[in-house]
MARNURO-973931 format. One record per residue (C-alpha): x, y, z. Coordinates in nm, 4 decimals. Example, Ala and Ser with C-alpha at 12.3 -4.5 7.8 and 13.67 -1.06 7.14 Angstrom:
2
PT        px        py        pz
PT    1.2300   -0.4500    0.7800
PT    1.3670   -0.1060    0.7140
//
This chain:
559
PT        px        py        pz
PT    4.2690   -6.6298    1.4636
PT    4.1216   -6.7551    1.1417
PT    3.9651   -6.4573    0.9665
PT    3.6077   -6.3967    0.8522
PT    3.5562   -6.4144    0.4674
PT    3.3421   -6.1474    0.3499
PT    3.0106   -6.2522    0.2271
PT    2.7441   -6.0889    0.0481
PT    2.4722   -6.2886    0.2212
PT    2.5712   -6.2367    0.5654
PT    2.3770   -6.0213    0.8037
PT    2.6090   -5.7751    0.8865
PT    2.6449   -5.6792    0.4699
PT    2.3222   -5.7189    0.4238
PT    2.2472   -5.4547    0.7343
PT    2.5192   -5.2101    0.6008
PT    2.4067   -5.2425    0.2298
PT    2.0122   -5.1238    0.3319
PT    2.1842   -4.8760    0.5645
PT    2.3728   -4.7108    0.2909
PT    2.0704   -4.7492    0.0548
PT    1.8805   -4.6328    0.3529
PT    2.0913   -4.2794    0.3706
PT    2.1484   -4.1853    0.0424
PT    1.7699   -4.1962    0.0043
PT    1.6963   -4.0028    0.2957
PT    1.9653   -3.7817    0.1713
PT    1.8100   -3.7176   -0.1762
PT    1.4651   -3.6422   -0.0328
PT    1.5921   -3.4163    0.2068
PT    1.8119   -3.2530   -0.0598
PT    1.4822   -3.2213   -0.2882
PT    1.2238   -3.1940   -0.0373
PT    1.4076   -2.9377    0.1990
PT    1.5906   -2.6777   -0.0921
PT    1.2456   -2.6464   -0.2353
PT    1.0568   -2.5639    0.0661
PT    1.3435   -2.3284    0.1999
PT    1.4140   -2.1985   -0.1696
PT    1.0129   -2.1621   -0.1827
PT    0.9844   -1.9920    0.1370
PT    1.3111   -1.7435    0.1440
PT    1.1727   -1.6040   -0.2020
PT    0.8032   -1.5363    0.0048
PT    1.0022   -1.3804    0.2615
PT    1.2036   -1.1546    0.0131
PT    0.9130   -1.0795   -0.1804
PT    0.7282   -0.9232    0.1129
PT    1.0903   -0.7478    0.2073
PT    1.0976   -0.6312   -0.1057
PT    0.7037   -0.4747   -0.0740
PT    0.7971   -0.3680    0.2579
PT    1.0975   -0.1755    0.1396
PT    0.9297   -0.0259   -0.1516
PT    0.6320    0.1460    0.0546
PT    0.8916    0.2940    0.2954
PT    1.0284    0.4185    0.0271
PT    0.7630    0.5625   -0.1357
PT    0.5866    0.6846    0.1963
PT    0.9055    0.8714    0.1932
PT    0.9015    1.0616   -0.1372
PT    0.4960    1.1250   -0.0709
PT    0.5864    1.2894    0.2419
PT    0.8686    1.4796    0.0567
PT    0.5961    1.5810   -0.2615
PT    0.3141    1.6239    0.0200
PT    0.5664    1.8610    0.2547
PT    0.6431    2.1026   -0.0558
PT    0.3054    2.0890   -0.2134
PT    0.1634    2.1654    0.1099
PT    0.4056    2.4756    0.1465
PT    0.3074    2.6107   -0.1939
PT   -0.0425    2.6121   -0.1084
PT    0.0674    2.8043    0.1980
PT    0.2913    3.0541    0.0331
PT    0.0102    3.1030   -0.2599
PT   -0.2342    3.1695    0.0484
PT   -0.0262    3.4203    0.2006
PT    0.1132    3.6182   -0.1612
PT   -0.0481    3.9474   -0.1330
PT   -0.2360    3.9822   -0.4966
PT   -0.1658    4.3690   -0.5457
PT    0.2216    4.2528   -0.5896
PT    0.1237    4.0754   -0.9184
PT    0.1569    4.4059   -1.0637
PT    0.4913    4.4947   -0.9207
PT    0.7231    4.2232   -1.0782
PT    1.0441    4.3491   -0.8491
PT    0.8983    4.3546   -0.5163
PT    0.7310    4.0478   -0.6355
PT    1.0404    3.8835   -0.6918
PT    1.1702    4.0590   -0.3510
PT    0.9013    3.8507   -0.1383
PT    0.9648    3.5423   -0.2996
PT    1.3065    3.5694   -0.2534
PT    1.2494    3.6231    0.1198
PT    1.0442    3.3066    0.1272
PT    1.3091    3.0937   -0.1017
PT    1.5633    3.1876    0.1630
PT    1.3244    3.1055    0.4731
PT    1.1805    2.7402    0.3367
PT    1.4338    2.6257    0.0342
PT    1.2531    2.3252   -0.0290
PT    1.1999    2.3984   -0.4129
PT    1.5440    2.3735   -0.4827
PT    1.5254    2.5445   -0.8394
PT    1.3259    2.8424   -0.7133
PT    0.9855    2.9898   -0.6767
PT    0.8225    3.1655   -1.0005
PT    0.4973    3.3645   -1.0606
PT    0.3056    3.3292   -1.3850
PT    0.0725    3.5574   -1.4740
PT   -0.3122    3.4530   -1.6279
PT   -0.1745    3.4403   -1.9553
PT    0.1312    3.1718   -1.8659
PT    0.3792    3.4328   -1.8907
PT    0.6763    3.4249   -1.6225
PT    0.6738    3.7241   -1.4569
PT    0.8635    3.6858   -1.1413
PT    1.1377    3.4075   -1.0009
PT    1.3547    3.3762   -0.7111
PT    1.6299    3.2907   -0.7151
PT    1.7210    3.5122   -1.0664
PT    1.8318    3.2632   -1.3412
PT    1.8798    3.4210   -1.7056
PT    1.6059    3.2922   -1.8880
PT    1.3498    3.2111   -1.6964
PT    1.1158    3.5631   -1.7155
PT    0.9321    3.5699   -2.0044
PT    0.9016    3.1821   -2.0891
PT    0.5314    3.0687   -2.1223
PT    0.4180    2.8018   -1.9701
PT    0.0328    2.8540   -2.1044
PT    0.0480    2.5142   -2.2703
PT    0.1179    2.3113   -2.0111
PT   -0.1870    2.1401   -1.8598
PT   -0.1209    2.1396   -1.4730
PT   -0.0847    2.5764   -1.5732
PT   -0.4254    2.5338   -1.6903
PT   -0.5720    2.3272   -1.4279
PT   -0.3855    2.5645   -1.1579
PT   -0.5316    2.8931   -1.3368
PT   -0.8578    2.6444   -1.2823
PT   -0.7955    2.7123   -0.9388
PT   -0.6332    2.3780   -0.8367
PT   -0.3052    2.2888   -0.6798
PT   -0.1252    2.0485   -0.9021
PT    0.2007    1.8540   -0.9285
PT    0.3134    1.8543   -1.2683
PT    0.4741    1.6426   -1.4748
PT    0.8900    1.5356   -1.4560
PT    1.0556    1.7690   -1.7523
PT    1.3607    1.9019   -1.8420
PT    1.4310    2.2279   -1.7433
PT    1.4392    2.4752   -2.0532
PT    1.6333    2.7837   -1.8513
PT    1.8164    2.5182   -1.5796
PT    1.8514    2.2477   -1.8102
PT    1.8174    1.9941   -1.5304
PT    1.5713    1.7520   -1.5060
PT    1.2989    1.8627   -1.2493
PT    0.9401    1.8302   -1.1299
PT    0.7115    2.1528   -1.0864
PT    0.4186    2.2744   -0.8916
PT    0.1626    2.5082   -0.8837
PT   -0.1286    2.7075   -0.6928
PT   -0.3728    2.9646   -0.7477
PT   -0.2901    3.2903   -0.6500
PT   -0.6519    3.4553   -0.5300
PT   -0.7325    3.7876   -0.4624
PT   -0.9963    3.9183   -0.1905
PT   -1.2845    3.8206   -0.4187
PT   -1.1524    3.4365   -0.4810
PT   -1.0464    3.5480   -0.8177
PT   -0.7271    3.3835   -0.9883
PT   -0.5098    3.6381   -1.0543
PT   -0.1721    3.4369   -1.0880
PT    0.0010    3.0705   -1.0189
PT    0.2753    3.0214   -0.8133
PT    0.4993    2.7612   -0.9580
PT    0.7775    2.5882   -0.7166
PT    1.0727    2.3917   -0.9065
PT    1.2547    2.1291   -0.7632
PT    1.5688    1.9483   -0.9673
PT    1.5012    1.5473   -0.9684
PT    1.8772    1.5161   -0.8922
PT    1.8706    1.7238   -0.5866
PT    2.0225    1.5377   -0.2522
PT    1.7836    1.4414   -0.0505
PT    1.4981    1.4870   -0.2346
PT    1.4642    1.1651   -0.4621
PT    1.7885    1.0308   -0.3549
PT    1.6790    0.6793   -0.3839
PT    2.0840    0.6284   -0.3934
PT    2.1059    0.7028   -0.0070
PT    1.8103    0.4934    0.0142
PT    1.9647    0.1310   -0.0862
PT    2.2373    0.2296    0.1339
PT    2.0016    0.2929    0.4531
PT    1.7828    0.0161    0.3539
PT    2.0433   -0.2874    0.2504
PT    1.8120   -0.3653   -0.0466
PT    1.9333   -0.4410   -0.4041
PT    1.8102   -0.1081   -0.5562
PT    1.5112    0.0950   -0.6069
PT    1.3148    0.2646   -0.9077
PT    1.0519    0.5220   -0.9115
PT    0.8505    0.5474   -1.2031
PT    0.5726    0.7952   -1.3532
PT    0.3801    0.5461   -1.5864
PT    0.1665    0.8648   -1.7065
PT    0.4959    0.9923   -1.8756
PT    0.6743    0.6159   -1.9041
PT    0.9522    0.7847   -1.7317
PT    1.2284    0.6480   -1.4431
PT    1.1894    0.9928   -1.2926
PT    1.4656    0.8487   -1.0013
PT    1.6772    0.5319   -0.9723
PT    1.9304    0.4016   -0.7315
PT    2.1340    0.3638   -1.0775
PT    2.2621    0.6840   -1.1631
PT    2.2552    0.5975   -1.5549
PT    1.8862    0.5685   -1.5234
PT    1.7113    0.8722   -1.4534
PT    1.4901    1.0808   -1.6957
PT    1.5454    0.7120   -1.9448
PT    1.2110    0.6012   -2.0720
PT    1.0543    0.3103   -1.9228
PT    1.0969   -0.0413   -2.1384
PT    0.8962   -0.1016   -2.4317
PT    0.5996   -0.3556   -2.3354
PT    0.6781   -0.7053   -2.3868
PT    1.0349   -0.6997   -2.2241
PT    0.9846   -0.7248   -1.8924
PT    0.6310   -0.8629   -1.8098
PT    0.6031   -0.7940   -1.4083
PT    0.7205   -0.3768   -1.5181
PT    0.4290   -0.4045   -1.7985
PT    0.1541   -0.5065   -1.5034
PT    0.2914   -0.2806   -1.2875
PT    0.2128   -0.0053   -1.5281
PT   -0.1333   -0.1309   -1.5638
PT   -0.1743   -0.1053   -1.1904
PT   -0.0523   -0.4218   -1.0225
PT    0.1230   -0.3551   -0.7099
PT    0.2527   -0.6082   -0.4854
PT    0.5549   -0.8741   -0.5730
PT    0.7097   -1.1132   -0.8130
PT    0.9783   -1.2386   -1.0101
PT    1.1039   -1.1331   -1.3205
PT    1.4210   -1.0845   -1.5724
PT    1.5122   -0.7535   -1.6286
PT    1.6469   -0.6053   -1.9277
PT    2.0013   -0.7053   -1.8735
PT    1.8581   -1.0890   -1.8027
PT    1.9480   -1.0636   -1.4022
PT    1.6189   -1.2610   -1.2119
PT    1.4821   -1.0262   -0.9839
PT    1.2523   -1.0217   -0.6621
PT    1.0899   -0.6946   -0.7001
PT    0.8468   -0.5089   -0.4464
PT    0.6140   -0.2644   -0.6135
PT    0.4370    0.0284   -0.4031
PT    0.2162    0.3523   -0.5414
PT    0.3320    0.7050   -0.4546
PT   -0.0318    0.8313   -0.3796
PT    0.0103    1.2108   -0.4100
PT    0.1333    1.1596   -0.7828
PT    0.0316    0.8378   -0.9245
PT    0.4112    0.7282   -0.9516
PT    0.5315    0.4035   -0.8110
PT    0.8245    0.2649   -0.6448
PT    1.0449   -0.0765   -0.7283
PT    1.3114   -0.2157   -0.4823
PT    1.4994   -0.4533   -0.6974
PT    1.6854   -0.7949   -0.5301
PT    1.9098   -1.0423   -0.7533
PT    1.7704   -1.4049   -0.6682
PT    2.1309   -1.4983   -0.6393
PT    2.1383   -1.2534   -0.3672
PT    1.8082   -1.3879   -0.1768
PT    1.9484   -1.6966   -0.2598
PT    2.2498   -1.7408   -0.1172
PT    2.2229   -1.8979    0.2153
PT    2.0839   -2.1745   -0.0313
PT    2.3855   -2.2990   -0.1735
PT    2.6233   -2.3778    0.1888
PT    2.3154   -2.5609    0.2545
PT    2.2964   -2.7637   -0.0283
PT    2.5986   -2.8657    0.0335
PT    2.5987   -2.9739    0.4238
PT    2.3124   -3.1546    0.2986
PT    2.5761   -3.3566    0.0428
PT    2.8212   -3.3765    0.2451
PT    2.6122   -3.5045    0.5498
PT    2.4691   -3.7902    0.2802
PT    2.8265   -3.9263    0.2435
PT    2.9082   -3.9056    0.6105
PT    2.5964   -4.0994    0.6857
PT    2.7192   -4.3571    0.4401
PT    3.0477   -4.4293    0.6060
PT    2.8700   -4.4236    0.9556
PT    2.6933   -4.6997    0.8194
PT    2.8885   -4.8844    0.6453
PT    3.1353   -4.8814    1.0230
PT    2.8131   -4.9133    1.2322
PT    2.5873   -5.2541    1.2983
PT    2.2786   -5.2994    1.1173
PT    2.0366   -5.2356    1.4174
PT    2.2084   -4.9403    1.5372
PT    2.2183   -4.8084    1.2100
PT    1.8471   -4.8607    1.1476
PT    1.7573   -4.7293    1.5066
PT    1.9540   -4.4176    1.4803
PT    1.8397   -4.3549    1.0933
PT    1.4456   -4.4158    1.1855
PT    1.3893   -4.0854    1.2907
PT    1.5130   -3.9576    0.9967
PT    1.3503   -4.1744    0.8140
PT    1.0142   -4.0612    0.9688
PT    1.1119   -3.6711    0.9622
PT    1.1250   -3.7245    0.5230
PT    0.8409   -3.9199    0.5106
PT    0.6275   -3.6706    0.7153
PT    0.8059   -3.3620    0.5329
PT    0.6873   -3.5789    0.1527
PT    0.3635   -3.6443    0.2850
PT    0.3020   -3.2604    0.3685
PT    0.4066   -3.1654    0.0314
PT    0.1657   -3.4011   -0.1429
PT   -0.1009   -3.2263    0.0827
PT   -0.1493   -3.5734    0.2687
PT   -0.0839   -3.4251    0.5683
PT   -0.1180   -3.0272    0.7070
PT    0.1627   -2.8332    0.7363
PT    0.3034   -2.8211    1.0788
PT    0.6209   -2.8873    1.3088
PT    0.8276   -3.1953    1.2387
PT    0.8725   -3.3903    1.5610
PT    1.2222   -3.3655    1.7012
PT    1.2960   -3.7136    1.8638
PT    1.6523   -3.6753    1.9845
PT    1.8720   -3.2897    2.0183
PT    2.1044   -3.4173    1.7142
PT    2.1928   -3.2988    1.3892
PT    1.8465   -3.4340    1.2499
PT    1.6783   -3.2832    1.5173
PT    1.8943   -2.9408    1.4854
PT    1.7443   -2.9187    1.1224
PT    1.4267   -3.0409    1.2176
PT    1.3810   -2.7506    1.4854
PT    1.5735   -2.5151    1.2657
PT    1.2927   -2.6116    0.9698
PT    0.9829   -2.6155    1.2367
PT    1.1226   -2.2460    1.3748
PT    1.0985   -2.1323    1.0237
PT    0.7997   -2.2659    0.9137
PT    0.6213   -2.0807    1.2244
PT    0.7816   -1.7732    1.1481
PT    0.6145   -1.8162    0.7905
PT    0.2091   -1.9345    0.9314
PT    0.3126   -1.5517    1.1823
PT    0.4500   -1.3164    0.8758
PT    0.1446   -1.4661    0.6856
PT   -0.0843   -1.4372    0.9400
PT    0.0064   -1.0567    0.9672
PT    0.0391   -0.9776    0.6631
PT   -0.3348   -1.0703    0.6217
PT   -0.4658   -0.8897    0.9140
PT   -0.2469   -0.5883    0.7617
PT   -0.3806   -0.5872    0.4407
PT   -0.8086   -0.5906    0.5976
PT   -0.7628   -0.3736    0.8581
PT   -0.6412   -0.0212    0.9058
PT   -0.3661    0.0694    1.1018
PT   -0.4703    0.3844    1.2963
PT   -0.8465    0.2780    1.3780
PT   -0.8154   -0.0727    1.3356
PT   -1.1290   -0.0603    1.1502
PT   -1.2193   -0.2729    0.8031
PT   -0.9810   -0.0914    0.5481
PT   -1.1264   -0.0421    0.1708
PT   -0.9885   -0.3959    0.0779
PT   -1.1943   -0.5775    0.3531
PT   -1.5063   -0.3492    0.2696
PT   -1.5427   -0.4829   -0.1186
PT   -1.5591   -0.8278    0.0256
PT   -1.8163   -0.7489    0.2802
PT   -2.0460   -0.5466    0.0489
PT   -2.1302   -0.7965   -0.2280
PT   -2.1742   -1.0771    0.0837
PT   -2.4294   -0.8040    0.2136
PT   -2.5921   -0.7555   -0.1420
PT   -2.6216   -1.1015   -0.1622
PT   -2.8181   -1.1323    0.2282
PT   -3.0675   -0.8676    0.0872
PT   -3.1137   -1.0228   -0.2087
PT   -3.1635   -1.4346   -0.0437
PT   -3.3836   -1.2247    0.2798
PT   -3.5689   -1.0103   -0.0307
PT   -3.4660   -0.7256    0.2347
PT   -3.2653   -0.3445    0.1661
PT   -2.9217   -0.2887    0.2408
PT   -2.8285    0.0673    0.3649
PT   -2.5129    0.2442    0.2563
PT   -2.3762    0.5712    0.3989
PT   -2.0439    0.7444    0.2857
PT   -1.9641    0.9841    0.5462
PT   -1.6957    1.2763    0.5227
PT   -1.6154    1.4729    0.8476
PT   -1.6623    1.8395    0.7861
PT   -1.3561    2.0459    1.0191
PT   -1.0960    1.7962    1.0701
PT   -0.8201    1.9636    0.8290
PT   -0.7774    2.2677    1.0818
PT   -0.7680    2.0283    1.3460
PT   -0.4698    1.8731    1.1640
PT   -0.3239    2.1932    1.0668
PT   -0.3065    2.3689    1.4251
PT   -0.2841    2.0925    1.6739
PT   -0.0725    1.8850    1.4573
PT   -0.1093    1.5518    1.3075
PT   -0.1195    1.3224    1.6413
PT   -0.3985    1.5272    1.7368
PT   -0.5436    1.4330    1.3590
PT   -0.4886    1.0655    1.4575
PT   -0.6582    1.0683    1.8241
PT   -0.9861    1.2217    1.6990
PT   -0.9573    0.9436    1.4272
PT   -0.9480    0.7084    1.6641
PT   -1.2216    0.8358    1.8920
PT   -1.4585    0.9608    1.5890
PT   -1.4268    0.5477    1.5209
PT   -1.5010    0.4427    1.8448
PT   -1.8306    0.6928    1.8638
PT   -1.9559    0.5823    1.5138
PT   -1.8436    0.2000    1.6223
PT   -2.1004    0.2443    1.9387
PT   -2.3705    0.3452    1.6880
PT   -2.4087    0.0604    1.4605
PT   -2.5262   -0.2905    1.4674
PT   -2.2999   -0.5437    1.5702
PT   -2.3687   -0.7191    1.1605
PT   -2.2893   -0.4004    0.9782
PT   -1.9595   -0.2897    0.8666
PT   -1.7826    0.0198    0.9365
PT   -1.4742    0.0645    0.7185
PT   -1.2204    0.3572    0.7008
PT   -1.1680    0.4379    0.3496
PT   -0.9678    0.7145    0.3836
PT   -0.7840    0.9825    0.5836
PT   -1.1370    1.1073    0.6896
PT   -1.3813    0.9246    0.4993
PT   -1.5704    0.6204    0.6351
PT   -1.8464    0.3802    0.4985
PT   -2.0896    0.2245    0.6793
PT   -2.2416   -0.0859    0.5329
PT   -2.6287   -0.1859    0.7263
PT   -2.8431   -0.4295    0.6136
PT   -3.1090   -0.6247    0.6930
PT   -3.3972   -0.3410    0.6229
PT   -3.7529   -0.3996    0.5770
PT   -3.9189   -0.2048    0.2983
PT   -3.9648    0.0684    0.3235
PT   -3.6707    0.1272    0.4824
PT   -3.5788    0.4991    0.4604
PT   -3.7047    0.6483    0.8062
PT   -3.4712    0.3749    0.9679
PT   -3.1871    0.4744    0.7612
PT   -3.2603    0.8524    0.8345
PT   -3.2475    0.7697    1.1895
PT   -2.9405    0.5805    1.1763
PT   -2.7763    0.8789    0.9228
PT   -2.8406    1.1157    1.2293
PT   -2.7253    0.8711    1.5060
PT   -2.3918    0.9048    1.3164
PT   -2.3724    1.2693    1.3036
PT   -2.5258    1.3315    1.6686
PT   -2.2320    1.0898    1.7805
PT   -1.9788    1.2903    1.5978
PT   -2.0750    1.6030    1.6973
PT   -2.0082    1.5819    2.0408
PT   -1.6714    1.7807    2.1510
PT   -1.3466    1.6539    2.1343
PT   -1.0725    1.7040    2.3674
PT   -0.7438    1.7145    2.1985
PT   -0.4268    1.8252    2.3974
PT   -0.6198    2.0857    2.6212
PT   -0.8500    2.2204    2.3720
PT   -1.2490    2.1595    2.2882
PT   -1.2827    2.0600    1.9125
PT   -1.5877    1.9963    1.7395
PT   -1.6739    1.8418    1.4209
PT   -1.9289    1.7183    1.1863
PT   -2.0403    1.5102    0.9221
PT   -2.1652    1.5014    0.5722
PT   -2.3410    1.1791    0.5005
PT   -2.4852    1.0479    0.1494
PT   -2.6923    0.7357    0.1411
PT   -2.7484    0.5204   -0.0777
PT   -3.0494    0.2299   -0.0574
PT   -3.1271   -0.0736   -0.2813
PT   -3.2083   -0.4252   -0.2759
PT   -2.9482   -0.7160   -0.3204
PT   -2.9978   -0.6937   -0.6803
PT   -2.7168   -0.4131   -0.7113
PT   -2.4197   -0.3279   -0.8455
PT   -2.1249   -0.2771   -0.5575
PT   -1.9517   -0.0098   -0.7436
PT   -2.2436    0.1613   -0.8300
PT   -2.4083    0.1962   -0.4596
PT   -2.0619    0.3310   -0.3592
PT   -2.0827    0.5808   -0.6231
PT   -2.4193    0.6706   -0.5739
PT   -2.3416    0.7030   -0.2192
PT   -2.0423    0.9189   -0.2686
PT   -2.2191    1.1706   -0.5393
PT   -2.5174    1.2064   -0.2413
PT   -2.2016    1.2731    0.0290
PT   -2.1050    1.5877   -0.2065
PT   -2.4312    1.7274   -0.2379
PT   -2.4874    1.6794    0.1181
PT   -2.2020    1.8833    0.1933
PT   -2.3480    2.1831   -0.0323
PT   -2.6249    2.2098    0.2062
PT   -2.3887    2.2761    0.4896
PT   -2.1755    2.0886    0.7628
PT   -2.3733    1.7846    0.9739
PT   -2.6059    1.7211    0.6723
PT   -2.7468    1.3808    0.5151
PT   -2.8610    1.2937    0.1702
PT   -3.0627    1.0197    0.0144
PT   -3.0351    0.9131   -0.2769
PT   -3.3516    0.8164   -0.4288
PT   -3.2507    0.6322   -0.8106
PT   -3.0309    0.3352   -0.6286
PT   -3.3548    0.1257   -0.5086
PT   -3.4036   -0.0671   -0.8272
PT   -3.6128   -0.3389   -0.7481
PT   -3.8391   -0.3997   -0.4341
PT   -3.9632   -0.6915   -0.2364
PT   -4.2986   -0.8010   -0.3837
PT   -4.4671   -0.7256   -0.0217
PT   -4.3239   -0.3152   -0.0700
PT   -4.3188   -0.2768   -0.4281
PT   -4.6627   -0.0701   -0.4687
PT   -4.6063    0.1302   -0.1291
PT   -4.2347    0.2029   -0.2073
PT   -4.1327    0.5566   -0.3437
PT   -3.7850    0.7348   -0.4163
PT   -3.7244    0.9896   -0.1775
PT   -3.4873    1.2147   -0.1513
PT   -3.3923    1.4041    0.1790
PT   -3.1569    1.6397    0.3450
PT   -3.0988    1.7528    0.7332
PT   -2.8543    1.9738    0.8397
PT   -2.7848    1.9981    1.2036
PT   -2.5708    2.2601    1.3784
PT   -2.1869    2.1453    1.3789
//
């Protein structure tokens, strides 16, 4: 059988040349075109690990701070005052208490008006007699406040350690001492942000005071009580201590690229960092890479041993997957699944790509709701409330009408929190939401602002407008002060309400404020009260201007 010369014009060379051509093209933009979006996409999801991580972690050391501060003020409460003169049996009850509750791991202390130490518990050499008169949280707790001090180190212990302190009050309300609790930074379980990056798999954690540009705890031993970076070395740390909180990437001080989570410790101002390598998020990236390379060269010998038709019919789908995957990127087409033509390899990946871009539109999807709403009422949170109020400023100010706001505070709902516990707390939440919810119009906006502070946001008022809002101030606290049942018992509250009203021409920030300052003075006048203030209406609509006057009035109601 006479053999077949090889040509470079026949058919069949031609076919396997543009097959070849064909693959290694379709292998480059898939190598480009698939490691970016999955590089792009794995650091989004690490990022929001990372944030994730970092407010479980510093949910946990608020609780921890919260839990002992919470016992001070307890222990302060109960200290009988006519022991302040008896340093021993002084020292006897707090040793009682120390051995009862040891969560200040360094001790309890008494200091007396003048910031002398007077009494401690446990008894270590050195500690009566040292002043602490200087320190600021002393003065603001002799102020009659309970404070959490600043991280030191200890001048008796000689151990790092954080400190705080309550007012000691006699019958008449009168300071007559501070109880200071200790607590060593390096005490298991307390900041042990060690245990932590073992629990939580992450890459390592940080918390920082930025008031004292301290790492008051690290997952890296070597790191506590350092000072923080200078600014200018590590730009994400330098925002963070601005205030930024949230995620990025950045190169720390030992020139490792980092995905870093960022989340506030609320009770102290502190805030946490969970720390992952890139190389680390990164990894999956590299195998890959390479099955991508590899499956380039094994496309090119299938070609080169296949037909020219086949191989163009069983490349086409390919073909069309890159094209639609380049298009998307160029923003020619919306993101969305790739089709998957046959249950291949291609179509593996494809499917494997489309699962993983919907679990990206969910997480992000989520993630948004998350951030508007909040999580026990499922009411607008403070984030989704400064959108809403400048869009409401601006209706007033396009309708020439008023726009209502009303900060209210529940009066009562700490001892509800204190003796029936903090599900209890959450239930009349949820039901003090649903009774204000039933009150107000279906275009203004009630948002939870805080553990029991809410905001209510009503436009839409003709000038004048004030009888309307006085009406709809008492709606609110008639609704609230109907009894709640919570596990068995009959709980009432009530509400202190300040209200603010101006005109579209208004500063945000400033009706807040004004708002809030009338919620405090309404709460002088007594529990279920309302106050208006009178100064926020700076400009009127032309048809109210010489009938409108600033008023300013307060109701109180039986709680």
């Amino acid at each position: 059988m006479k053999k077949l010369p090889f040509r470079a014009n026949s058919l069949v060379t031609r076919l396997m040349f543009f097959g070849v051509v064909l693959v290694i093209l379709g292998a480059v933009l898939r190598y480009f075109i698939f490691i970016g979006l999955l590089r792009d996409n794995l650091i989004r999801v690490f990022s929001t690990q990372q944030t994730a991580l970092a407010q479980v972690v510093a949910n946990d050391v608020d609780y921890k701070l919260t839990e002992r501060r919470h016992l001070l003020g307890r222990l302060a409460q109960a200290l009988p005052p006519e022991l302040v003169a008896d340093p021993a049996r002084l020292s006897a009850w707090l040793a009682a208490r120390q051995r009862i509750q040891p969560l200040f791991s360094l001790g309890l202390l008494i200091a007396d008006r003048h910031g002398k130490i007077i009494a401690d518990a446990p008894d270590i050499a050195g500690r009566i007699g040292l002043q602490v008169i200087e320190m600021s949280v002393f003065r603001q707790a002799l102020a009659g406040q309970e404070v959490i001090g600043h991280p030191l180190m200890g001048p008796a212990t000689k151990q790092p350690l954080l400190s705080m302190m309550a007012p000691v009050r006699d019958a008449s309300g009168r300071v007559r001492a501070v109880l200071i609790g200790l607590t060593s930074l390096t005490m298991p379980g307390f900041l042990d942000l060690q245990r932590q990056k073992s629990v939580l798999h992450a890459g390592g954690f940080l918390l920082i005071s930025p008031q004292d540009k301290l790492f008051v705890a690290s997952s890296d031993p070597s790191m506590v009580f350092k000072p923080t970076p200078p600014p200018g070395v590590n730009h994400l740390h330098d925002r963070a201590m601005q205030g930024f909180r949230g995620s990025g990437i950045t190169v720390d001080a030992k020139g490792i690229e980092e995905i870093s989570g960022i989340a506030s410790v609320p009770s102290t101002g502190w805030f946490v960092v969970a720390r992952l390598p890139t190389s680390v998020a990164l990894a999956s990236v590299k195998p890959i890479r390479e099955t991508i390379v590899w499956a380039g060269f094994a496309g090119v010998v299938l070609i080169i041993l296949s037909v020219g038709l086949f191989v163009t019919w069983m490349l086409r789908p390919l073909h069309h997957a890159a094209d639609q995957a380049r298009r998307m990127t160029r923003g020619e087409l919306p993101l969305k699944p790739l089709p998957v033509v046959r249950d291949d390899e291609v179509g593996q990946m494809t499917q494997a790509f489309n699962r993983l871009l919907a679990k990206l539109e969910t997480s992000q999807a989520e993630l948004k709701r998350l951030a508007h709403l909040d999580m026990l009422t499922g009411l607008p949170n403070r984030s989704l409330l400064a959108e809403r109020l400048p869009r409401a400023l601006a209706r007033a100010a396009a309708t020439r009408t008023l726009v209502a706001l009303l900060f209210l505070d529940l009066d009562g709902f700490k001892p509800i929190n204190d003796t029936l516990g903090h599900d209890a707390g959450d239930d009349a939440l949820k039901e003090i939401a649903r009774r204000l919810t039933s009150v107000v119009r279906q275009n203004d906006t009630l948002a939870r602002v805080g553990g029991d502070e809410f905001v209510l946001v009503a436009g839409d008022f003709a000038a004048p407008a004030e009888d309307a809002v006085r009406q709809l101030a008492q709606k609110c606290i008639d609704s609230v002060a109907q009894p709640l049942h919570l596990k068995g018992q009959e709980c009432t509250l009530s509400v202190s309400i300040g209200i603010a009203l101006c005109d579209g021409n208004f500063d945000a920030d400033r009706l807040l404020a004004a708002a809030d300052d009338m919620m405090y003075q309404a709460k002088r006048l007594g529990r279920g009260s309302y106050m208006l203030e009178p100064d926020t209406i700076r400009r009127m609509p032309a048809t109210a201007t010489a009938t409108a006057t600033a008023t300013a009035t307060a109701t109180a109601t039986a709680s």
